[in-house]
PDB file of N, CA, C and O in Angstrom, chain B, residues numbered from 101:
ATOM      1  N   UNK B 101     109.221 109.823  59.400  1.00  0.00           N
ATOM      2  CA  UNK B 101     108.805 111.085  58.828  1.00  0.00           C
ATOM      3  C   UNK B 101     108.594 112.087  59.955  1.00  0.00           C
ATOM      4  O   UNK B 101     108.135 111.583  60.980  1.00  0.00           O
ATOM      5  N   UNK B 102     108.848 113.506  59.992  1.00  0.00           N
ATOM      6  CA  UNK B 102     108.798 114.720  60.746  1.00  0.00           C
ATOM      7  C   UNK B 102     108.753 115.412  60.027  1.00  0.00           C
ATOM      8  O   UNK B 102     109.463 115.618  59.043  1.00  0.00           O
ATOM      9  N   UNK B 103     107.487 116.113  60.595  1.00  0.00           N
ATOM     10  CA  UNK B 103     106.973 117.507  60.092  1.00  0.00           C
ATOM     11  C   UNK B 103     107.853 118.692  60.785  1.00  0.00           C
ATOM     12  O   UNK B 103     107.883 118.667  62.015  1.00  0.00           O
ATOM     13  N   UNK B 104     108.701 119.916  60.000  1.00  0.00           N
ATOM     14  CA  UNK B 104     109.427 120.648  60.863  1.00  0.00           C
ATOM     15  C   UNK B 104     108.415 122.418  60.225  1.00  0.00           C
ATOM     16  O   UNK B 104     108.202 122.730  59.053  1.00  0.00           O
ATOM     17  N   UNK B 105     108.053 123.129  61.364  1.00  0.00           N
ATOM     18  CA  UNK B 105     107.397 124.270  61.024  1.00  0.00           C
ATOM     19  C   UNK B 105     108.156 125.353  61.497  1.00  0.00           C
ATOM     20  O   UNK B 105     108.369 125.537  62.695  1.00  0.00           O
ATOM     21  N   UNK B 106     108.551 126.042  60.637  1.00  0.00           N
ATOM     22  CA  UNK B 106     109.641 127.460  60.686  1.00  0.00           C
ATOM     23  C   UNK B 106     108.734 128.453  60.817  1.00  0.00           C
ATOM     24  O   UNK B 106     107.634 128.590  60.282  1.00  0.00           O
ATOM     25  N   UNK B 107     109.473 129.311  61.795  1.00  0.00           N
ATOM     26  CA  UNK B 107     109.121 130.927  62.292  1.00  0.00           C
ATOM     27  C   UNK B 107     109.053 131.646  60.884  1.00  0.00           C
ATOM     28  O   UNK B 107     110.016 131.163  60.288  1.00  0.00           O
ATOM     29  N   UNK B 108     108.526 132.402  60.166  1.00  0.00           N
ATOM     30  CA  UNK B 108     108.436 133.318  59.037  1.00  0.00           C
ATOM     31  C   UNK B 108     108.220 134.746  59.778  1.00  0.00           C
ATOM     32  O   UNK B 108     107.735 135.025  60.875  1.00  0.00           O
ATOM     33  N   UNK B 109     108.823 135.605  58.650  1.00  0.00           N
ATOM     34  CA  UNK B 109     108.728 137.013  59.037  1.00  0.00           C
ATOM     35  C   UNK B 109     108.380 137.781  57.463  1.00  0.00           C
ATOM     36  O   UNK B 109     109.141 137.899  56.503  1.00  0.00           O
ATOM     37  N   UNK B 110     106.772 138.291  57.630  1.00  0.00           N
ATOM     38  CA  UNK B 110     106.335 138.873  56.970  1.00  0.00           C
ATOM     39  C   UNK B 110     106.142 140.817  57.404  1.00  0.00           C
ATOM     40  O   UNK B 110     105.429 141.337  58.261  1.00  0.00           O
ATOM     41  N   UNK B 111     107.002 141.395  56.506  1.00  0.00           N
ATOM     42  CA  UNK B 111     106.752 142.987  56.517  1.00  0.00           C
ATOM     43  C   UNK B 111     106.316 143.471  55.599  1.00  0.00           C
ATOM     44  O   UNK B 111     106.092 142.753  54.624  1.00  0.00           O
ATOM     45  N   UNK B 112     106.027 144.860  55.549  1.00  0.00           N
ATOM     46  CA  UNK B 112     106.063 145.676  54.565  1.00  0.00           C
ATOM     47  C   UNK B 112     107.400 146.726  54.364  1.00  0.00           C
ATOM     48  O   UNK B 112     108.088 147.193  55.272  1.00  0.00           O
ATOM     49  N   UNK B 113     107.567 146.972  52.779  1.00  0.00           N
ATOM     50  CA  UNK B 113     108.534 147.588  52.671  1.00  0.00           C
ATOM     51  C   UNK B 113     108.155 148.377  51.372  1.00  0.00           C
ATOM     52  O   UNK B 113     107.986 147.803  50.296  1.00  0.00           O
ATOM     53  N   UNK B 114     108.026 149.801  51.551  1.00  0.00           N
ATOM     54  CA  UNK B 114     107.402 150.437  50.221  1.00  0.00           C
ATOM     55  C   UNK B 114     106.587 150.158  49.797  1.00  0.00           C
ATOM     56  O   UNK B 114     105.483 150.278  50.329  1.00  0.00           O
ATOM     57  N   UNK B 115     106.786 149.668  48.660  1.00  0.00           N
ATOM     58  CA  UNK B 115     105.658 149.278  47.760  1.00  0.00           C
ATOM     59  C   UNK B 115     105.996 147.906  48.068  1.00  0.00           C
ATOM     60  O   UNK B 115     106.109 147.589  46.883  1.00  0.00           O
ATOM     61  N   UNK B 116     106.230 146.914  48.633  1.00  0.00           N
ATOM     62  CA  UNK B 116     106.377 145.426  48.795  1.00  0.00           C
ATOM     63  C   UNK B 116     106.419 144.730  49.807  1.00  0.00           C
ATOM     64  O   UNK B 116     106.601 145.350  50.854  1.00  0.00           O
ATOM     65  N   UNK B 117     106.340 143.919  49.854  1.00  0.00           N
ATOM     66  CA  UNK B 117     106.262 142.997  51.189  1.00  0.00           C
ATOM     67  C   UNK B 117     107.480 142.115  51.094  1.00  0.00           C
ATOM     68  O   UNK B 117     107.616 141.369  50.124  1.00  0.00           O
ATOM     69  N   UNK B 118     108.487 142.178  52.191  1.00  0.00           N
ATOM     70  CA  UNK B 118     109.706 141.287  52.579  1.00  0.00           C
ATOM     71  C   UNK B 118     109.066 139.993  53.545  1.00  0.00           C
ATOM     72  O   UNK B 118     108.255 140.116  54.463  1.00  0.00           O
ATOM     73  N   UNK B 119     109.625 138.863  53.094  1.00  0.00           N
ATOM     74  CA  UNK B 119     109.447 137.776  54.107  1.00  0.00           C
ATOM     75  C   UNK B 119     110.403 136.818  54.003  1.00  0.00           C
ATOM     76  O   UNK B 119     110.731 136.252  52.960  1.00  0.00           O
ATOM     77  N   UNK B 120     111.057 136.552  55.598  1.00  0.00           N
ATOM     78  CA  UNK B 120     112.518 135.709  55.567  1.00  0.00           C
ATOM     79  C   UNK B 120     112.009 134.554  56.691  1.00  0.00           C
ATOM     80  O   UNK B 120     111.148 134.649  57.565  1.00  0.00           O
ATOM     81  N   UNK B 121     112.810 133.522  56.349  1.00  0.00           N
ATOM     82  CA  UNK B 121     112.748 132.787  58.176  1.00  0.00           C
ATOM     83  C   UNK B 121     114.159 133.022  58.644  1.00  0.00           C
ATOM     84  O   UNK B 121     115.256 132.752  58.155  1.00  0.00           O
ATOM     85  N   UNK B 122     113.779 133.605  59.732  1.00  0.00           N
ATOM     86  CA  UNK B 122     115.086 133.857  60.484  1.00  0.00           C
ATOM     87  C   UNK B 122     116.402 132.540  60.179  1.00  0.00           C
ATOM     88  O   UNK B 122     117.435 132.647  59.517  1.00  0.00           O
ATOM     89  N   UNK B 123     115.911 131.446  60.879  1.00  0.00           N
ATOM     90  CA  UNK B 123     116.757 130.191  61.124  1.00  0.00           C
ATOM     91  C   UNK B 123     117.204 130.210  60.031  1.00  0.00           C
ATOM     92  O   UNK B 123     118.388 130.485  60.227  1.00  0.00           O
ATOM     93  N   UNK B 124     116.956 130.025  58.228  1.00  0.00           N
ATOM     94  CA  UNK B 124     117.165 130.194  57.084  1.00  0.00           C
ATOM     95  C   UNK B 124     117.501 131.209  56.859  1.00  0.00           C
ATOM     96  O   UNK B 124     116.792 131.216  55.852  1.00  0.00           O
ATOM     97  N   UNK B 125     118.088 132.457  56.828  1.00  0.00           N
ATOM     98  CA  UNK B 125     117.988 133.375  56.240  1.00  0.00           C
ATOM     99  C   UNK B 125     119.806 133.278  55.518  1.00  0.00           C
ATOM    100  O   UNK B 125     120.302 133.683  54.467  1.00  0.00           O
ATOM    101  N   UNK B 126     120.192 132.752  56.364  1.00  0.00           N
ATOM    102  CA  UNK B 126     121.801 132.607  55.953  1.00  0.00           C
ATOM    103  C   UNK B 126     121.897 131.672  54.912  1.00  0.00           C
ATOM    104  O   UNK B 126     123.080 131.452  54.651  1.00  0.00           O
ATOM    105  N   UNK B 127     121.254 131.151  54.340  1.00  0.00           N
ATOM    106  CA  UNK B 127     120.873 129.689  53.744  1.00  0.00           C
ATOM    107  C   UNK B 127     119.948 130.165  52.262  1.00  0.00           C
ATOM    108  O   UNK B 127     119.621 129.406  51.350  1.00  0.00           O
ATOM    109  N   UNK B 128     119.621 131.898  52.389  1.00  0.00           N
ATOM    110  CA  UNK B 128     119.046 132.255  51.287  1.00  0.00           C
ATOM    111  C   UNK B 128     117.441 132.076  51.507  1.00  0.00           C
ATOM    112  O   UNK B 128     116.616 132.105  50.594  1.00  0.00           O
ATOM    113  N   UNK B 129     117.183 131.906  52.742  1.00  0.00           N
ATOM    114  CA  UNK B 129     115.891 131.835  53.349  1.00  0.00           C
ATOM    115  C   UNK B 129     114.699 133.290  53.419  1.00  0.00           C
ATOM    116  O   UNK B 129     113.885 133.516  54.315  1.00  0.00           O
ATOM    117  N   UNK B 130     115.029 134.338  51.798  1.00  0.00           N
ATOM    118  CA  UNK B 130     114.528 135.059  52.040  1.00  0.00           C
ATOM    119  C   UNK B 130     113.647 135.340  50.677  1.00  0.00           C
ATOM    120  O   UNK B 130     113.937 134.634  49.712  1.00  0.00           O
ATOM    121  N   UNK B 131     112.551 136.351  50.505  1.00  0.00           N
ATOM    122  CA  UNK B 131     111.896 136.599  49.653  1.00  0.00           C
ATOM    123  C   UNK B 131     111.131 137.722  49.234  1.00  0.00           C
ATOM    124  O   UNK B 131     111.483 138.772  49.771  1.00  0.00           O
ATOM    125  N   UNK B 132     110.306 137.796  48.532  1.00  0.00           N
ATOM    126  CA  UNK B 132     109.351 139.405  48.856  1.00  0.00           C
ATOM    127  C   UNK B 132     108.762 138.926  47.362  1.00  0.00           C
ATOM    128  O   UNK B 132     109.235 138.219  46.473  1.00  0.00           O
ATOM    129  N   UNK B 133     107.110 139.877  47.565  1.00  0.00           N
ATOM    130  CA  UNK B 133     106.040 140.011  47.092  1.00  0.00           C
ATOM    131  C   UNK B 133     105.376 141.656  46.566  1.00  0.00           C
ATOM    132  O   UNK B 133     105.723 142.800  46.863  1.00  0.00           O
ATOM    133  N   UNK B 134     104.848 141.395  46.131  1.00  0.00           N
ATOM    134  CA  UNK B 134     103.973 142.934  45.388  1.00  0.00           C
ATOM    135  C   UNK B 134     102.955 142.933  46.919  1.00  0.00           C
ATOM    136  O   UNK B 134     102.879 143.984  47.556  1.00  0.00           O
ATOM    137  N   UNK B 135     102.347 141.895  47.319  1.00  0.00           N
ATOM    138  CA  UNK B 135     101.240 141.783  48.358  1.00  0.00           C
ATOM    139  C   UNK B 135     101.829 140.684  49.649  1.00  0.00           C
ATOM    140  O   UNK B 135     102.783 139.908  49.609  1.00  0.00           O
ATOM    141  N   UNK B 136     100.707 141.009  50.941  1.00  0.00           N
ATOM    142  CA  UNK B 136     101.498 140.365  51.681  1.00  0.00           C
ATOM    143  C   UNK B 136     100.630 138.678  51.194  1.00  0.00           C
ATOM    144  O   UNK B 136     100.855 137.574  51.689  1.00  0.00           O
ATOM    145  N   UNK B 137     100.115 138.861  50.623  1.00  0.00           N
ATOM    146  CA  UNK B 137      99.641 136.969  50.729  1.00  0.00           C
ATOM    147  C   UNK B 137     101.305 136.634  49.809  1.00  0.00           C
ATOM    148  O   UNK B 137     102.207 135.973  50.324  1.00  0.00           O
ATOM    149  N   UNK B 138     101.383 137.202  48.529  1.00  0.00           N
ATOM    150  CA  UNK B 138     102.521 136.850  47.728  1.00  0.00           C
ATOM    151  C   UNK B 138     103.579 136.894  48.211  1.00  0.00           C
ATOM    152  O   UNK B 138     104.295 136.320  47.391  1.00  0.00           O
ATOM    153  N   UNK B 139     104.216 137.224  49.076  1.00  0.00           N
ATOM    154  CA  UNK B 139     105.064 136.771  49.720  1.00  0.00           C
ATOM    155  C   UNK B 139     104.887 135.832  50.758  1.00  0.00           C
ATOM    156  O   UNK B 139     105.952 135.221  50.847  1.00  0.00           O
ATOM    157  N   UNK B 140     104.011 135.374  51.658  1.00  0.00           N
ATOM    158  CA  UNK B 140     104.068 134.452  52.362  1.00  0.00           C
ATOM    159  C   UNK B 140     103.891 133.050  51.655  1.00  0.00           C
ATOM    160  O   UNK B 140     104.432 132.067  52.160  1.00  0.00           O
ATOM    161  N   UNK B 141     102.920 132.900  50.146  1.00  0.00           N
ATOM    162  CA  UNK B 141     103.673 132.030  49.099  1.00  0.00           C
ATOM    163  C   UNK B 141     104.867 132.195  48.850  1.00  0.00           C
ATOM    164  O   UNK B 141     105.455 131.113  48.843  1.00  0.00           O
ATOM    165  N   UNK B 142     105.562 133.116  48.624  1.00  0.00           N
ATOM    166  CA  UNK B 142     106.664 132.526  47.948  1.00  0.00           C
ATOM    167  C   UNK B 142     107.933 132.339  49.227  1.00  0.00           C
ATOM    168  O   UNK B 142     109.063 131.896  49.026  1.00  0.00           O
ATOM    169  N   UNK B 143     107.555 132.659  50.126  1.00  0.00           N
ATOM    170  CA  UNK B 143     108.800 132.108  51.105  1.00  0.00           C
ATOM    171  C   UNK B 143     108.175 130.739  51.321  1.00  0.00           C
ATOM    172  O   UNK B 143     108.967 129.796  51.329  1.00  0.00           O
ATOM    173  N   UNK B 144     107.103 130.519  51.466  1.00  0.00           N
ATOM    174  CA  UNK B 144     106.781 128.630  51.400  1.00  0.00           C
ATOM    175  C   UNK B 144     107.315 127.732  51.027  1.00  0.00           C
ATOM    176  O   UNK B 144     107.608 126.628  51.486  1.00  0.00           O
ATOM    177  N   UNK B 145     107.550 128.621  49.468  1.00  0.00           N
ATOM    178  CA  UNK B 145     108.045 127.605  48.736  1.00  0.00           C
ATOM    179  C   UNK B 145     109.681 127.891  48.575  1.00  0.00           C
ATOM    180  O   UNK B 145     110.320 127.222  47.762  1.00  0.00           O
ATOM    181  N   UNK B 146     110.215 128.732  49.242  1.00  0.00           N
ATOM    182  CA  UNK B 146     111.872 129.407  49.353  1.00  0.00           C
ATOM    183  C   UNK B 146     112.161 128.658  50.962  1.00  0.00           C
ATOM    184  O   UNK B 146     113.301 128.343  51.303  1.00  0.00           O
ATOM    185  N   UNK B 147     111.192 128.485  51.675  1.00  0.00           N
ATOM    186  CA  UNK B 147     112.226 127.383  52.759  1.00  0.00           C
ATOM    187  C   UNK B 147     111.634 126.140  52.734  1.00  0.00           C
ATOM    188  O   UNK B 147     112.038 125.301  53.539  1.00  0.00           O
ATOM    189  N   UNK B 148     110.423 125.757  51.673  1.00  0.00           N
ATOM    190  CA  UNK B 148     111.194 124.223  51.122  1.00  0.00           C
ATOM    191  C   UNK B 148     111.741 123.794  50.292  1.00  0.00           C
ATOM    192  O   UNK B 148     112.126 122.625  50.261  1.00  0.00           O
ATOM    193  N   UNK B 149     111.942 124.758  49.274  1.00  0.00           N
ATOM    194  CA  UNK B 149     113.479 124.497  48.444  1.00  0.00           C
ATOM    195  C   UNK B 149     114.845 124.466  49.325  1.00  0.00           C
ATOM    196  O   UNK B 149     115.907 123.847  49.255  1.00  0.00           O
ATOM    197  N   UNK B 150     114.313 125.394  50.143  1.00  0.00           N
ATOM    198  CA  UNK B 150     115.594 125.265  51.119  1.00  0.00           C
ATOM    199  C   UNK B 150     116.031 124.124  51.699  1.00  0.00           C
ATOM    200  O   UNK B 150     117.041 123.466  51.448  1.00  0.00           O
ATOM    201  N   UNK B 151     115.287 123.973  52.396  1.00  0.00           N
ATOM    202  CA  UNK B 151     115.483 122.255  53.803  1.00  0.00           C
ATOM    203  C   UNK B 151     115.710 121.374  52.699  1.00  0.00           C
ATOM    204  O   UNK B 151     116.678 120.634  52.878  1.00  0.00           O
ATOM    205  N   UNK B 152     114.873 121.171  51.182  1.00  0.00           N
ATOM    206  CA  UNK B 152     115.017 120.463  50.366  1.00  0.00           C
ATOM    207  C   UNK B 152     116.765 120.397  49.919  1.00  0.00           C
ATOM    208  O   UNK B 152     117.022 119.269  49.496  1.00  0.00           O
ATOM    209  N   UNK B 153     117.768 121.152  49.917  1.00  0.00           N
ATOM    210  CA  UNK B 153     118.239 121.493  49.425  1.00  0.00           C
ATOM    211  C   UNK B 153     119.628 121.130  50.466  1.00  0.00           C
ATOM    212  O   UNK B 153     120.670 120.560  50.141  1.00  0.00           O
ATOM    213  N   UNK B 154     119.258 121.637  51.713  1.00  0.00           N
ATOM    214  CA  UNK B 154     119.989 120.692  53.300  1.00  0.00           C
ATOM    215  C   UNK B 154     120.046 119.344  52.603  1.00  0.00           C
ATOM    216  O   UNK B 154     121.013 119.015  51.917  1.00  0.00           O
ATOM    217  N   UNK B 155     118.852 118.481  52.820  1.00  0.00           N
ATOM    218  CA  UNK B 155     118.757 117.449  53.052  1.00  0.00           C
ATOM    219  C   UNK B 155     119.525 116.497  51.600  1.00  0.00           C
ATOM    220  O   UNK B 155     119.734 115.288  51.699  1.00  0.00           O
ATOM    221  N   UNK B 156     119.757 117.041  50.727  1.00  0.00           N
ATOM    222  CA  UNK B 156     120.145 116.865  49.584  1.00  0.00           C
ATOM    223  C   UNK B 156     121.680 116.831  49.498  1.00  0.00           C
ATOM    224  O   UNK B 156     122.384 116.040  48.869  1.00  0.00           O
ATOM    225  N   UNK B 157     122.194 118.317  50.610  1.00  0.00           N
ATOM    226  CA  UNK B 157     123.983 117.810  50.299  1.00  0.00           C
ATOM    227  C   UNK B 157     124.221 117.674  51.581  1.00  0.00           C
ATOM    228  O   UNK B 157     125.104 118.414  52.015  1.00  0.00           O
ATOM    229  N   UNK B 158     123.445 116.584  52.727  1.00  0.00           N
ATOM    230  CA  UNK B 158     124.059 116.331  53.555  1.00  0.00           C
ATOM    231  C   UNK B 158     124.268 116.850  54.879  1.00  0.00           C
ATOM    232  O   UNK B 158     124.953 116.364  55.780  1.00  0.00           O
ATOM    233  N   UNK B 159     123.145 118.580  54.870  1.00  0.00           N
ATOM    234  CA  UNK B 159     123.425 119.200  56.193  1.00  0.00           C
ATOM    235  C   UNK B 159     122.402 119.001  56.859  1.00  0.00           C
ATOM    236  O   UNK B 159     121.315 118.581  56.463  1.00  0.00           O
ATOM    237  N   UNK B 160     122.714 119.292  57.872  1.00  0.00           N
ATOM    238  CA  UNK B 160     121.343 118.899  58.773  1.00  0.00           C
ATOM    239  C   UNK B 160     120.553 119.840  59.214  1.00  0.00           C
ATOM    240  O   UNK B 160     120.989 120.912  59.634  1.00  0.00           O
ATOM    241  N   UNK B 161     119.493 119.585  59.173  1.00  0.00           N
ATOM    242  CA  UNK B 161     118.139 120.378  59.590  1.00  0.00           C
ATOM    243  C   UNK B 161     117.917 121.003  60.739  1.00  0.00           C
ATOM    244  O   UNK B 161     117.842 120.237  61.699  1.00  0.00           O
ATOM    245  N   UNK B 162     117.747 122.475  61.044  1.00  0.00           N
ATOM    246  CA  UNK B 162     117.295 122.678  62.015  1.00  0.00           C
ATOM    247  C   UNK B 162     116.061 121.536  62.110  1.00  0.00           C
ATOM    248  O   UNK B 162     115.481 120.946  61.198  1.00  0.00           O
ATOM    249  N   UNK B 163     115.858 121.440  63.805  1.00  0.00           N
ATOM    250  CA  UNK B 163     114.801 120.929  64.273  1.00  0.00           C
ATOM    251  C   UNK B 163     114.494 120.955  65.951  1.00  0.00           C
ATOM    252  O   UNK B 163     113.986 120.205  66.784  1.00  0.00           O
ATOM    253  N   UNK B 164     115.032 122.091  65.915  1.00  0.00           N
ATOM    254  CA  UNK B 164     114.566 122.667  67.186  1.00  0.00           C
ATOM    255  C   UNK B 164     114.330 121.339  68.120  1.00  0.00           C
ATOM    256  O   UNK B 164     114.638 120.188  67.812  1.00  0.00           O
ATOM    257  N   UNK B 165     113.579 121.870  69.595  1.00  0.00           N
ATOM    258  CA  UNK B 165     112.734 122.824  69.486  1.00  0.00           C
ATOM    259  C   UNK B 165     113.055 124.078  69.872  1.00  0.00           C
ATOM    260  O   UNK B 165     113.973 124.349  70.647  1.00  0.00           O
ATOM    261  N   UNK B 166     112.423 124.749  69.423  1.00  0.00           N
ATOM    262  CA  UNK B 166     113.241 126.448  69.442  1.00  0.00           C
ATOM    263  C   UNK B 166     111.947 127.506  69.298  1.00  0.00           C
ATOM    264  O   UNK B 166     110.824 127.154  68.934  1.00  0.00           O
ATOM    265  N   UNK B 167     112.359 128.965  69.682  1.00  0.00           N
ATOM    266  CA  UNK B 167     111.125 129.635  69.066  1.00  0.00           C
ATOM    267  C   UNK B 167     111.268 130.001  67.351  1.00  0.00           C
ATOM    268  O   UNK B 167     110.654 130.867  66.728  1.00  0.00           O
ATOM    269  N   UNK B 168     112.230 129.087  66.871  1.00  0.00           N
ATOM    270  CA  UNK B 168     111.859 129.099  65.530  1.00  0.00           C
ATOM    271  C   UNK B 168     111.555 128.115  64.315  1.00  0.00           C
ATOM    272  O   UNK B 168     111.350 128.201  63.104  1.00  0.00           O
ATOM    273  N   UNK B 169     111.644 127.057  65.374  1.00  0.00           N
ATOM    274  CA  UNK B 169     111.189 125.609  64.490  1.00  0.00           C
ATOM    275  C   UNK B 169     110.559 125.128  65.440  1.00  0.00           C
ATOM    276  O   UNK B 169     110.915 125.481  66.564  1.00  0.00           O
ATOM    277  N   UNK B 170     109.312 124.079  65.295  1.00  0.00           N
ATOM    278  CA  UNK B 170     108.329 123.029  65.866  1.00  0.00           C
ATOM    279  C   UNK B 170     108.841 121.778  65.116  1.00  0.00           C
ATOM    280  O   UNK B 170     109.175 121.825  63.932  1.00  0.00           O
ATOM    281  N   UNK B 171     108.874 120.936  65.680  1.00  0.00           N
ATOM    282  CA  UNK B 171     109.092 119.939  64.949  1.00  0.00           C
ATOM    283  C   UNK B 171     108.287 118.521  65.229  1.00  0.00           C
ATOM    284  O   UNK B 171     108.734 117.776  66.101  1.00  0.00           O
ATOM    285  N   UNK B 172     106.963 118.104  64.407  1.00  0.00           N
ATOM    286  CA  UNK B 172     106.225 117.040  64.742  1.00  0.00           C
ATOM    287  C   UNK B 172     106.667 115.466  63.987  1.00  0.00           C
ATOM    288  O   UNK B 172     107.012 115.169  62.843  1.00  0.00           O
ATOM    289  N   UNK B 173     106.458 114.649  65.279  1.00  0.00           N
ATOM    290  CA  UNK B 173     106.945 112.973  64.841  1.00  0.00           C
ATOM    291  C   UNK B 173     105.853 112.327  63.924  1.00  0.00           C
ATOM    292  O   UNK B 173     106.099 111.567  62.988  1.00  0.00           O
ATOM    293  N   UNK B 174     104.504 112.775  64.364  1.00  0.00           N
ATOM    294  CA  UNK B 174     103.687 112.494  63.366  1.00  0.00           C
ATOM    295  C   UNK B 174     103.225 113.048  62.607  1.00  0.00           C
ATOM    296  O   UNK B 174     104.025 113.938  62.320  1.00  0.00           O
ATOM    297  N   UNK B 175     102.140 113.157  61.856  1.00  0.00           N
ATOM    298  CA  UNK B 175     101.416 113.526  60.647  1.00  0.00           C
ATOM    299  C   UNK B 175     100.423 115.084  61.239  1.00  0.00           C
ATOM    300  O   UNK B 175      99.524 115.094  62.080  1.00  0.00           O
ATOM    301  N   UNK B 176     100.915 116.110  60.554  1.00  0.00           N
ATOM    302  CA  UNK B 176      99.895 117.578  60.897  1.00  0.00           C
ATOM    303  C   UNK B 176      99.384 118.065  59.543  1.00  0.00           C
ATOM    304  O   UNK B 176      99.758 117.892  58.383  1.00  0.00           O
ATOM    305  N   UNK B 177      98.413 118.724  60.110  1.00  0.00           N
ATOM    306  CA  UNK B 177      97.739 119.771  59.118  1.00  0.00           C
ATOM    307  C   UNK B 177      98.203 121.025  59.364  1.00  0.00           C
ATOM    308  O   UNK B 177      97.847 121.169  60.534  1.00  0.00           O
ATOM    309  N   UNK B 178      98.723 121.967  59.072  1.00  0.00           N
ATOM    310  CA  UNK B 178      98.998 123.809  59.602  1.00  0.00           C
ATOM    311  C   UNK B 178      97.625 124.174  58.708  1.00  0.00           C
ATOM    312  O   UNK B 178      97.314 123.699  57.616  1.00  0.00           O
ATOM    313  N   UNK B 179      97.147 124.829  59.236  1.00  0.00           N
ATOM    314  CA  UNK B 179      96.005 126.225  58.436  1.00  0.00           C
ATOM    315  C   UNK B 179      96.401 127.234  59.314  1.00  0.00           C
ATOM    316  O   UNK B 179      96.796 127.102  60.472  1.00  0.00           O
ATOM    317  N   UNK B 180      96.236 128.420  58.551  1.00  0.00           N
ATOM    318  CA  UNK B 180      96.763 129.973  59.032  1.00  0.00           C
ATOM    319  C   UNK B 180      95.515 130.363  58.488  1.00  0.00           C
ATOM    320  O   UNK B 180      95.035 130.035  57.402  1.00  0.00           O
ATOM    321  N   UNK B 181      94.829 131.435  59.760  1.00  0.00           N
ATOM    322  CA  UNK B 181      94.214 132.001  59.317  1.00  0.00           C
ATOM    323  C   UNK B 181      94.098 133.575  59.854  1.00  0.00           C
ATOM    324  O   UNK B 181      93.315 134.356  59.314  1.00  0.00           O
TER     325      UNK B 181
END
């Protein structure tokens, strides 16, 4: 098991908030929100549908290390605060 943690990019745009991960973005690695918390949910869950979605037909995972993936051998917690 490896934990892999992607670079995110949270903006504002008008009235909304855009948020992509770079490494993903070609891959549909992108999203947006009314607020910035709502978008940093919903790209959460848009690049692990994603990797979910790699790993499913066969491509392989970024896994750095890079400045846009971390990638841990054992077991982590992330909190953002």
């Amino acid at each position: 098991m490896k934990t892999c943690v992607f670079r995110v990019v949270v903006e504002p745009d008008d009235d909304r908030w855009i948020a992509y991960c770079p490494l993903l973005k070609e891959k549909g690695g992108a999203t947006w929100g009314y607020t910035q918390d709502e978008a940093l949910s919903n790209i959460k869950e848009v690049v692990e549908m994603t990797v979910q979605s790699m790993a499913e037909h066969g491509e392989p995972i970024p896994d750095g290390p890079s400045e846009e993936v971390t990638v841990f051998l054992e077991a982590n917690v992330a909190v953002t605060i």
